[in-house]
N, C-alpha and C positions, 0 to 999 in steps of 0.2 A: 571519552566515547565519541564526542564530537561531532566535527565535522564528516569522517566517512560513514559514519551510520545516517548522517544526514544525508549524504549521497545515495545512500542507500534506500533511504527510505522515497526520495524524489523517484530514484529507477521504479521502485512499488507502484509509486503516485502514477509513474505514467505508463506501464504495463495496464495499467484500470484505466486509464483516460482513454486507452486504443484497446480499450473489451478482451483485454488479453489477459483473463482472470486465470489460469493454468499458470502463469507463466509469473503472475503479480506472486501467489499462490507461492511459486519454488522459491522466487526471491523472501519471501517473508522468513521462507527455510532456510535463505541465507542471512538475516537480518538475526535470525534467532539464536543461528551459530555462532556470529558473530558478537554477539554481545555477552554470551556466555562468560566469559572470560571476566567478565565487570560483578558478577555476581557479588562477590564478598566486599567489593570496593563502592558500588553505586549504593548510596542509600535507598534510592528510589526504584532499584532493580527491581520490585515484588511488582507495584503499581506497574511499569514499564510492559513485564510480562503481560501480565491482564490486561493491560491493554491492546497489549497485538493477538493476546485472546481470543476478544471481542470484536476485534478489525477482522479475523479470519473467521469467525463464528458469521459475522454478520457478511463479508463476502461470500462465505460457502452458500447459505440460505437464500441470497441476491444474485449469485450470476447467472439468472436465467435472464434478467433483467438488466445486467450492465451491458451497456450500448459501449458500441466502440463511437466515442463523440470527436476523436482526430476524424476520422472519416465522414460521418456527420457534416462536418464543420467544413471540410474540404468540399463537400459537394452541395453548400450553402442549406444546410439542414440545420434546423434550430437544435442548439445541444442544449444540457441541462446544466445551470449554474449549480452549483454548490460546491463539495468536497472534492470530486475529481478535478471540476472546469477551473484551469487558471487566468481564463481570459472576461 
């Protein structure tokens, strides 16, 4: 499964860093597509699932509140460390 779902998952990572929760949102509909295929072969495909469960539970409930922090940042605006901020 690898490295393109890791890819994939970075494009997710940075649709949320630039408050482009619509858009993090379709990607995740492509991550899920994607991995589809690993079902019988990942052992850890159940865990996997639940957890992009909860990544889109908890996005849905939160993006009144996800800041776009690339722009922030670009206009010398304090962004918020954690999960999104790579810097």
């Amino acid at each position: 499964m690898g490295e393109a779902r890791g890819d994939q998952i970075e494009r997710l990572t940075c649709s949320l860093w630039h408050g482009q929760v619509d858009k993090a949102l379709g990607k995740m509909d492509g991550l899920e597509t994607a991995i589809e295929p690993f079902r019988e072969t990942y052992t850890r495909f159940p865990q996997l699932v639940q957890a992009l469960s909860k990544l889109r539970t908890s996005i849905v409930h939160t993006r009144h509140v996800i800041l776009n922090d690339g722009e922030r940042s670009r206009q010398g605006e304090a962004i918020r460390p954690g999960l999104w901020s790579r810097r």
